[in-house]
NUMI-607683 format. One line per 8 residues: number of its first residue (from 1); their letters; for each residue x, y, z of C-alpha. Coordinates in steps of 0.02 Angstrom, whole numbers, plus 50000, padded with zeros to 5 digits. Layout:
<nodes>
NUM	a	X Y Z  ...
</nodes>
This chain:
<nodes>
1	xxxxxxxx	54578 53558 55883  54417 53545 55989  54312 53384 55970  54131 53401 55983  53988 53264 55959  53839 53361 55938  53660 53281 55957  53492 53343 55960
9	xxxxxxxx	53396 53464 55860  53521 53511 55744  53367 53529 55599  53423 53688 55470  53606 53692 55555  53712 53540 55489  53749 53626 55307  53821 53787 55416
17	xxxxxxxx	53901 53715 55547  54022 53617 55432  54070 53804 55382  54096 53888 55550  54178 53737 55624  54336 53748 55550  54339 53919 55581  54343 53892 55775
25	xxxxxxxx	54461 53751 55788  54309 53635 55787  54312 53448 55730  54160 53373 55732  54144 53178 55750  54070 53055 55850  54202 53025 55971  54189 53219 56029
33	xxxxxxxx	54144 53272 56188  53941 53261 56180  53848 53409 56157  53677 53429 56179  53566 53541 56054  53393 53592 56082  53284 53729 56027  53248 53874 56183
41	xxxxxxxx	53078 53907 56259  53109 54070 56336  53198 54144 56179  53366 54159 56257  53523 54078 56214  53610 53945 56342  53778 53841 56320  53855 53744 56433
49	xxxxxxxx	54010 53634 56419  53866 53505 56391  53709 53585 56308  53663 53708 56168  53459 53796 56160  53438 53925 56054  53296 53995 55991  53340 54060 55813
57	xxxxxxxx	53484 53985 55713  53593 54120 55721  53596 54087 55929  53670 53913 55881  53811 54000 55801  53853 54130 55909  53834 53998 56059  53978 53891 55956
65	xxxxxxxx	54108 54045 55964  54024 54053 56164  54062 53865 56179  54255 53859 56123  54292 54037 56218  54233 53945 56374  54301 53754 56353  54443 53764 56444
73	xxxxxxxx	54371 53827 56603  54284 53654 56628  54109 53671 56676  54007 53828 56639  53874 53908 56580  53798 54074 56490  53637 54121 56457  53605 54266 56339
81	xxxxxxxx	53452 54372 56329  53432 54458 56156  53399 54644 56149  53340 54644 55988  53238 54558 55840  53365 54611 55706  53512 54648 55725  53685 54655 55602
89	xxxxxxxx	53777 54749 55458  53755 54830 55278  53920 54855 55179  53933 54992 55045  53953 54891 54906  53965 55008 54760  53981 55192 54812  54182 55151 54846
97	xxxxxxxx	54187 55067 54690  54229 54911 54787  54128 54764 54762  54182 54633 54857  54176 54439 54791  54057 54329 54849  54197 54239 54923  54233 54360 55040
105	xxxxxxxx	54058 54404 55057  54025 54225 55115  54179 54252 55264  54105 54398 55308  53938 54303 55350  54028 54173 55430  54115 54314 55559  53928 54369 55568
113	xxxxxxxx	53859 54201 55590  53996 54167 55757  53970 54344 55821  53777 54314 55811  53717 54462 55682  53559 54412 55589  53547 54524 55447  53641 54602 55304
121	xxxxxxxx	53588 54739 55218  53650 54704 55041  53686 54918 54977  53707 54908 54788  53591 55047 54711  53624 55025 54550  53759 54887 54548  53650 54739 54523
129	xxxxxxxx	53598 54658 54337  53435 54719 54272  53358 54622 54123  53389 54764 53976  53491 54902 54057  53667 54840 54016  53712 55023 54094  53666 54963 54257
137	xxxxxxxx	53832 54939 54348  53913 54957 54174  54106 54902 54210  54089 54947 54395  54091 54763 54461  53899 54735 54463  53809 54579 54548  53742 54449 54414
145	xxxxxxxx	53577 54368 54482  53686 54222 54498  53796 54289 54628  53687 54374 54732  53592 54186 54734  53749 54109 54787  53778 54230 54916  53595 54249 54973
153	xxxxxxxx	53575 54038 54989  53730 54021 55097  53680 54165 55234  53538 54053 55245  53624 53932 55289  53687 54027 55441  53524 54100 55474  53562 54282 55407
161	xxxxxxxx	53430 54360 55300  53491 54487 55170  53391 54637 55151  53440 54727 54970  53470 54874 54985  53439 55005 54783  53394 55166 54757  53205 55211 54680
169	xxxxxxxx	53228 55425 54694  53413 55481 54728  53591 55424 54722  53579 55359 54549  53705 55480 54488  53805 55316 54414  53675 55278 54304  53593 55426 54245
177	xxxxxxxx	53749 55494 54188  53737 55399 54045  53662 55438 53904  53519 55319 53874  53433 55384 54037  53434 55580 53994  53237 55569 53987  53244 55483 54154
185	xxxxxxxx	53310 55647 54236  53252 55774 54384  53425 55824 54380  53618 55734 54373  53570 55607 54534  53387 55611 54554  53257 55510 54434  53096 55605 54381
193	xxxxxxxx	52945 55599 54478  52782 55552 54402  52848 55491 54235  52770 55352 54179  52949 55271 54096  53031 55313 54265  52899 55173 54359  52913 55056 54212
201	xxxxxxxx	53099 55073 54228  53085 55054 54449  52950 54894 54415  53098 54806 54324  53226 54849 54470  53129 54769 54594  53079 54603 54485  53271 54585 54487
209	xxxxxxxx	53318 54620 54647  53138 54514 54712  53220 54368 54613  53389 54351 54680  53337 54366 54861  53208 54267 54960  53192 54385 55119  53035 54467 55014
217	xxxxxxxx	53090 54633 55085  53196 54768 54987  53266 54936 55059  53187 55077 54920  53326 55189 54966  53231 55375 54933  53351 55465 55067  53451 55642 55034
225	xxxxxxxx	53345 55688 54865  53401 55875 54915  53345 55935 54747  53191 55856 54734  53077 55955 54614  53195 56092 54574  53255 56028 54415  53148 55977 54276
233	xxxxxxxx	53015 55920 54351  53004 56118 54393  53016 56157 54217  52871 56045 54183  52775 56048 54338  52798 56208 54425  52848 56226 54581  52765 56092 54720
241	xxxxxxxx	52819 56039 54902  52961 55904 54929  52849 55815 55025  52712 55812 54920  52819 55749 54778  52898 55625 54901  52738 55555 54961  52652 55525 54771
249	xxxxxxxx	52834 55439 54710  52829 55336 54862  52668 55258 54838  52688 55242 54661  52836 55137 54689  52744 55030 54861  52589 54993 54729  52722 54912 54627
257	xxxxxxxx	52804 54835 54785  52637 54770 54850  52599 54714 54662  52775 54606 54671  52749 54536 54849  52883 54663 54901  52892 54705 55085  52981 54901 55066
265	xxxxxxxx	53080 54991 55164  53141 55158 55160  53269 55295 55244  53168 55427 55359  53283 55555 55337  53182 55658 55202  53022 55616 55286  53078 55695 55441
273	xxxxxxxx	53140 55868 55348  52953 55863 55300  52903 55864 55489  53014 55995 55523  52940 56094 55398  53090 56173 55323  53158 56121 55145  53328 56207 55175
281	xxxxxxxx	53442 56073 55118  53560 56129 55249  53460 56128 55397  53455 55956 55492  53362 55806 55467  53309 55770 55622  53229 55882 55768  53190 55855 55929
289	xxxxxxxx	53055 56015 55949  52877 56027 55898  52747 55879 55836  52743 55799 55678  52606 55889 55594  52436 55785 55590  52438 55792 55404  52585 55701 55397
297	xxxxxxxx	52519 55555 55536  52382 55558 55407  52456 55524 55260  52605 55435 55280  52583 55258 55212  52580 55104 55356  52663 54971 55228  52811 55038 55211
305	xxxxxxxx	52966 55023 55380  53055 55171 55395  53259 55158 55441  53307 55327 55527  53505 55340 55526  53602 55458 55645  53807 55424 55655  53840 55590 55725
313	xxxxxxxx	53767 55607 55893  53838 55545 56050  53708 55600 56170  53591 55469 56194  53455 55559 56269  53460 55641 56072  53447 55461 55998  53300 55431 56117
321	xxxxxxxx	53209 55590 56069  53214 55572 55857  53154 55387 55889  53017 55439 56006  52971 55600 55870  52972 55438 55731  52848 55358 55826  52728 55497 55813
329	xxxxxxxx	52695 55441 55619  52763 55256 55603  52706 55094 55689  52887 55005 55670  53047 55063 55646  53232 55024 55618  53385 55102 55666  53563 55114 55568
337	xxxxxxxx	53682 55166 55657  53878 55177 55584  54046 55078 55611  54147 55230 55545  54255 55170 55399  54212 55286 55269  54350 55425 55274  54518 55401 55248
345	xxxxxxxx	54650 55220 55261  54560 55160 55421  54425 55163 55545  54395 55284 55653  54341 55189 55838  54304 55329 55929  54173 55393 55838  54096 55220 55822
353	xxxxxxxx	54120 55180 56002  54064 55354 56071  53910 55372 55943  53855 55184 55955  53851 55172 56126  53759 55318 56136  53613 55274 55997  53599 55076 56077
361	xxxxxxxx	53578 55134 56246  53446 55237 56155  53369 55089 56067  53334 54976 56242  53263 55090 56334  53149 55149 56207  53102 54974 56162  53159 54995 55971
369	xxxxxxxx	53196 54805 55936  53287 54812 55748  53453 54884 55727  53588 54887 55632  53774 54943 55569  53786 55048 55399  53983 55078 55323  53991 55161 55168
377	xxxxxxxx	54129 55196 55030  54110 55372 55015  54316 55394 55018  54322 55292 54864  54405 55122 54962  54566 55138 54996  54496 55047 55179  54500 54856 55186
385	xxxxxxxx	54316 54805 55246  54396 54687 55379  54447 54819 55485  54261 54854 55531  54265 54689 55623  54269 54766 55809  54140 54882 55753  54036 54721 55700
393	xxxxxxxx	54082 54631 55872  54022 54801 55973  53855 54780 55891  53845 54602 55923  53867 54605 56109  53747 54750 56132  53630 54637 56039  53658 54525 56197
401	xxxxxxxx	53661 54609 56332  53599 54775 56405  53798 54835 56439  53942 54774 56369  54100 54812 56451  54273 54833 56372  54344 54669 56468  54201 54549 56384
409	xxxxxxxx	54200 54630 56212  54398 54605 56204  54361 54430 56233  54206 54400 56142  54316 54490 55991  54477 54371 56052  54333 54227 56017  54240 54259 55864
417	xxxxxxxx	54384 54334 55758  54553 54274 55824  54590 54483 55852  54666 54586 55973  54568 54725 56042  54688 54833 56072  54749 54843 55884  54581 54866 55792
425	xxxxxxxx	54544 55024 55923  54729 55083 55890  54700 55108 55718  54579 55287 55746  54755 55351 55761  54787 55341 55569  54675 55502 55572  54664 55586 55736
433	xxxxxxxx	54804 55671 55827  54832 55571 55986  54857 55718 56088  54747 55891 56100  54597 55840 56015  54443 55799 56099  54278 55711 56008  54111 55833 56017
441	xxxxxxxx	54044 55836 55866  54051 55662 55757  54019 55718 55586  54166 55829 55618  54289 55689 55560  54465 55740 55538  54541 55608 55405  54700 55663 55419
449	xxxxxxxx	54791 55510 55367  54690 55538 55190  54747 55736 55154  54927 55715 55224  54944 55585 55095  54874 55649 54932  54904 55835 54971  55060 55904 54871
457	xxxxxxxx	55213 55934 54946  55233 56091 54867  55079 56176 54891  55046 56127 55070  54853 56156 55076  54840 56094 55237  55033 56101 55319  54963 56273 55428
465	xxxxxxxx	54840 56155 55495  54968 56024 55565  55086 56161 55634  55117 56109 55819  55040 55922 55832  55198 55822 55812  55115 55719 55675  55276 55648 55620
473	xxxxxxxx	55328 55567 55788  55128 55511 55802  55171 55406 55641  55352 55352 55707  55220 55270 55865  55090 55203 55747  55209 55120 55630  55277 55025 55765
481	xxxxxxxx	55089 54989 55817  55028 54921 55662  55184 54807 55612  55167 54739 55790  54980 54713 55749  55023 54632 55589  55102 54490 55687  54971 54444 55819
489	xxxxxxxx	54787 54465 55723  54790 54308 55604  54729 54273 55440  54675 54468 55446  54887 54512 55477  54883 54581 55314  54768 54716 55347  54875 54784 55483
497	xxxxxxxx	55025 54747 55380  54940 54870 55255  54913 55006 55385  55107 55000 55428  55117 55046 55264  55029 55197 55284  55095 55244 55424  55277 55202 55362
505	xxxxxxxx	55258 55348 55194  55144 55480 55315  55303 55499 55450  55401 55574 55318  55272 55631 55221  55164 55712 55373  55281 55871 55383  55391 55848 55227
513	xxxxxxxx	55299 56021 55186  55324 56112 55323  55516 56057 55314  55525 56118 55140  55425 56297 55157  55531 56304 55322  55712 56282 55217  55653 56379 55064
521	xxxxxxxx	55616 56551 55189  55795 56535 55265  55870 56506 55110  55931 56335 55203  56012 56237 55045  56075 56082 55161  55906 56056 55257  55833 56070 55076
529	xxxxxxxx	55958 55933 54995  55890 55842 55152  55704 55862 55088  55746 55798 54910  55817 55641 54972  55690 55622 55113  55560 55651 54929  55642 55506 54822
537	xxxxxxxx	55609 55392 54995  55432 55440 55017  55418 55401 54851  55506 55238 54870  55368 55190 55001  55220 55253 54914  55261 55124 54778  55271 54987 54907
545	xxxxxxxx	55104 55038 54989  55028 55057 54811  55084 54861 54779  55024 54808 54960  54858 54887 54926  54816 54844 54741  54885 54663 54807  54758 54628 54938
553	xxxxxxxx	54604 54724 54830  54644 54610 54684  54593 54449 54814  54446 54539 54908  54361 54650 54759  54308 54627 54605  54446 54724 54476  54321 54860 54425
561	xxxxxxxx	54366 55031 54527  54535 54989 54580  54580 55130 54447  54534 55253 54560  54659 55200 54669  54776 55186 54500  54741 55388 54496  54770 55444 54659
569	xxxxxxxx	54928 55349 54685  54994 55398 54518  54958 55589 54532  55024 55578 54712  55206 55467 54651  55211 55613 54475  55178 55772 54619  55343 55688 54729
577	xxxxxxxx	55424 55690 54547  55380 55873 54522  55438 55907 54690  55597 55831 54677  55629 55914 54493  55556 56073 54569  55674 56090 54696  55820 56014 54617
585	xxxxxxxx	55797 56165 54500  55798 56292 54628  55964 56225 54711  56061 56202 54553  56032 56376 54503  55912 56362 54363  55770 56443 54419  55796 56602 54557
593	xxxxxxxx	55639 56580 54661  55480 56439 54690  55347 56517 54682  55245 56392 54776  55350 56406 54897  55340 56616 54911  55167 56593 54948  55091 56613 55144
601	xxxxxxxx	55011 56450 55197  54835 56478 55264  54719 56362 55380  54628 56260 55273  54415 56321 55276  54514 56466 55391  54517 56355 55513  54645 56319 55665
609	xxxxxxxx	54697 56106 55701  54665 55969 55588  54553 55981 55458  54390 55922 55434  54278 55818 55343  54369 55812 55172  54348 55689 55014  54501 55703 54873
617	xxxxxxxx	54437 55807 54756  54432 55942 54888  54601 55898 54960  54732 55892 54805  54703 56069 54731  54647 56223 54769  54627 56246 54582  54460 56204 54483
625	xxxx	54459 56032 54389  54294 55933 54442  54135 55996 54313  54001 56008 54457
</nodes>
């Protein structure tokens, strides 16, 4: 345990340092080695092994994690130049149908708070209490004002300022599928323009969200409204632009925003289809050809920021062309990039590594000075949120510094989280084959560690795919990977401990299909008696994994949503059970042939290697069971 007497201007930082302290190894008394705080002139960051300046809070905090990284090395000193006004993280907290406690929400701050990140964007849309609309997060975990008070007062305390982040146009799909909100309809996800119920209804969203923050600013949302106008707004309206409709809802809502004392901010995404002049929904957001037209630079309003998000490109000279197109019709802007957690069991590093240092580069030289990290839950949460942590620390030291090499971020991460590097980047293997694959385009993920392990062993929808890339031995290596990981990474052990899991049911499961179609054609009864018994011990492990993962979201999530998980484990453990009966069936005489097993196996999409860019309702059947 480090001693530390610190003296000085410690004004705003006493409450918070008792919090990170202990986190470090820190005791703070008065017979501590003497440390000297004082507020920074030239807005950098300095620590010696005798003196602390900062100039914002959060430089205090990141300079403690600085100070006990470089202790032992007797006398030194850093000094730190920040590369940008805003900088940190917005967790998904309702589209995965994990809402995480305010328990955890306050350790995630505090990893913030010793990394330096200054900002959390707080994404609930609609999970969030609302003063008569009980539907409003109805049983899926919602924030009471209470808690997002509680959680909002302590990042204070830290100096982090929460940004809320709703949803005032689309991506309300949660709650106008209920009934009460039929009449607030365009169509399933997107509200109705120019109603007047629909602005009474938005005017008590913000008084509720204005109340249980204190930043004054709230993120509107208003990105992806692909169907904007085309449902019954057309029947009653007639056909009219996108962007016309856009730009009337939007400052409809910002004269409520400026009414509340609301500082708004909004995605650019659908702003920037209207520059491009094409409404094709499948067409790309953002361009790099041709002006904005002036009629846009016209109208667009000034008091609202705009956040453009890009997680796909890893060309930076592409980042630094949609940010300079921005500027052509916005004073200030934000950007969100992406620590890539969102697809299957894990994260995938490479495309956070390849596509963030890409986009930051972008960012400094362009002189864009607020940034930040989306995730989102769009896999439905079978991820634990701590393993975006490197992700997290990648952001923070670009935040410092104009590069960042591997070396320091290994030991900044070593510092501020008690991790190894080398484990947290590991785990992209989950998903990607380790051999023969080569990142080019980021959006085309390939998740594999999510389709080989709710696909059905019978069917095989995607065992053509896998034919060739050795998956099973790739799982033997990251087995052995993760439960070495789950030894050396501290309190967040468990996580990796979770991931061995994974990996431990996906080496037998991987190729189980394969094996089987491969016995079954040459009539191979042993090597099928092999796959039955290799069936009832993936099935053994699936249970375990189940228990490991329902264990760990009972402590970090609220309950709500966890039956999602309940589903997709239990109609993965009942298709083993088929499988075994299935087979068992076929070998004891009872049935002449397997149908499902007479059938050719085809790429998935028609397409050679591992498959792409999948969610589970599009992995588990080929059949139809989701009303669109």
């Amino acid at each position: 345990m480090k001693k530390f007497h610190f003296t000085g201007d410690l004004s705003g930082l006493t409450q918070g340092l008792s919090v990170i302290a202990p986190m470090l190894g820190i005791e703070v008394c008065d017979s501590g080695a003497e440390i000297k705080v004082s507020k920074s002139t030239d807005g950098n960051l300095f620590v010696s092994n005798t003196e602390i300046r900062y100039a914002e809070p959060i430089h205090f905090f990141r300079a403690l994690g600085l100070l006990c990284e470089h202790w032992e090395s007797g006398v030194f000193s850093v000094t730190e130049t920040p590369q940008f006004d805003t900088n940190g993280l917005m967790l998904d907290l309702c589209q995965g149908n994990d809402t995480t406690t305010v328990k955890h929400l306050k350790h995630m701050f505090c990893r913030m708070a010793i990394m330096g990140l200054n900002t959390f964007y707080f994404y609930i849309e609609d999970s969030y209490e609302v003063e008569g609309e009980p539907y409003f997060g109805y049983m899926r975990g919602r924030y009471t004002q209470a808690e997002l008070r509680e959680a909002d007062a302590f990042a204070k305390t830290l100096g982090i300022t929460i940004i809320p982040c709703i949803q005032t146009l689309a991506h309300l799909y949660d709650v106008l599928k209920w009934h009460p909100y039929a009449e607030f309809k365009d169509d399933h996800d997107t509200l109705m323009v120019g109603d007047e119920r629909t602005y009474a209804l938005i005017r008590k969203m913000l008084i509720s969200i204005r109340d249980s923050f204190s930043s004054g600013k709230i993120h509107l949302g208003m990105d992806e409204a692909w169907r904007l106008g085309q449902g019954n707004y057309l029947l009653e309206h007639g056909y009219r632009k996108k962007y016309d409709i856009m730009l009337e809802h939007l400052n409809r809502v910002l004269a409520i925003c400026d009414e509340l004392g609301v500082e708004a901010l909004i995605w650019s995404d659908m702003f920037m289809k209207a520059a491009n002049q094409n409404e094709d929904p499948l067409s790309d957001y953002y361009q790099i050809e041709g002006d904005v037209p002036q009629e846009m630079i016209d109208t667009m309003p000034r008091n609202v920021e705009l956040v453009y998000w890009n997680y796909g490109n890893i060309n930076s000279e592409i980042y630094a062309a949609h940010i300079k197109r921005h500027f052509q019709f916005c004073d200030k802007l934000i950007f969100a990039g992406a620590i890539w957690n969102w697809t299957s069991f894990t994260v995938d590093y490479d495309r956070t590594f390849a596509t963030t240092e890409a986009a930051l580069k972008a960012c400094k030289e362009t002189g864009l000075r607020d940034v930040f990290a989306t995730t989102w839950g769009d896999a439905a949460a079978e991820r634990n949120n701590y393993e975006i942590l490197l992700g997290m620390q990648l952001y923070a030291e670009h935040g410092y510094a104009k590069e960042v090499s591997e070396e320091k971020l290994a030991a900044r991460f070593y510092a501020c989280t008690g991790c190894n590097y080398e484990d947290f980047r590991a785990m992209t293997y989950l998903d990607n084959p380790m051999e023969n694959y080569e990142l080019q385009d980021a959006y085309d993920y390939a998740n594999s560690s999510c389709w080989l392990m709710w696909q059905d062993c019978m069917y095989g929808l995607f065992d053509k795919n896998m034919e060739g890339y050795n998956m099973t031995e790739q799982y033997n290596v990251m087995y052995e990977k993760m439960s070495l990981a789950a030894t050396r990474n501290g309190e967040y052990n468990y996580v990796f401990d979770f991931l061995a899991k994974v990996a431990d049911v996906l080496r037998l499961k991987a190729e189980i299909g394969l094996r089987i179609k491969s016995a079954y054609d040459k009539k191979d009864r042993s090597a099928l008696l092999g796959c039955v018994e290799d069936l009832h011990e993936i099935s053994r492990r699936m249970e375990v994994l189940y228990e490991c993962n329902r264990d760990w979201w009972f402590e970090v999530n609220k309950p709500f949503g966890w039956e999602v998980c309940d589903l997709r484990y239990g109609a993965a453990l009942k298709g083993i059970d088929r499988s075994i009966m299935r087979l068992t069936s076929y070998l004891d005489g009872k049935v002449e042939s397997l149908p499902e097993l007479e059938a050719e196996r085809l790429y998935f999409d028609g397409k050679p290697g591992p498959a792409r860019n999948l969610q589970y309702h599009t992995i588990v059947t080929a059949g139809h069971w989701q009303v669109q």
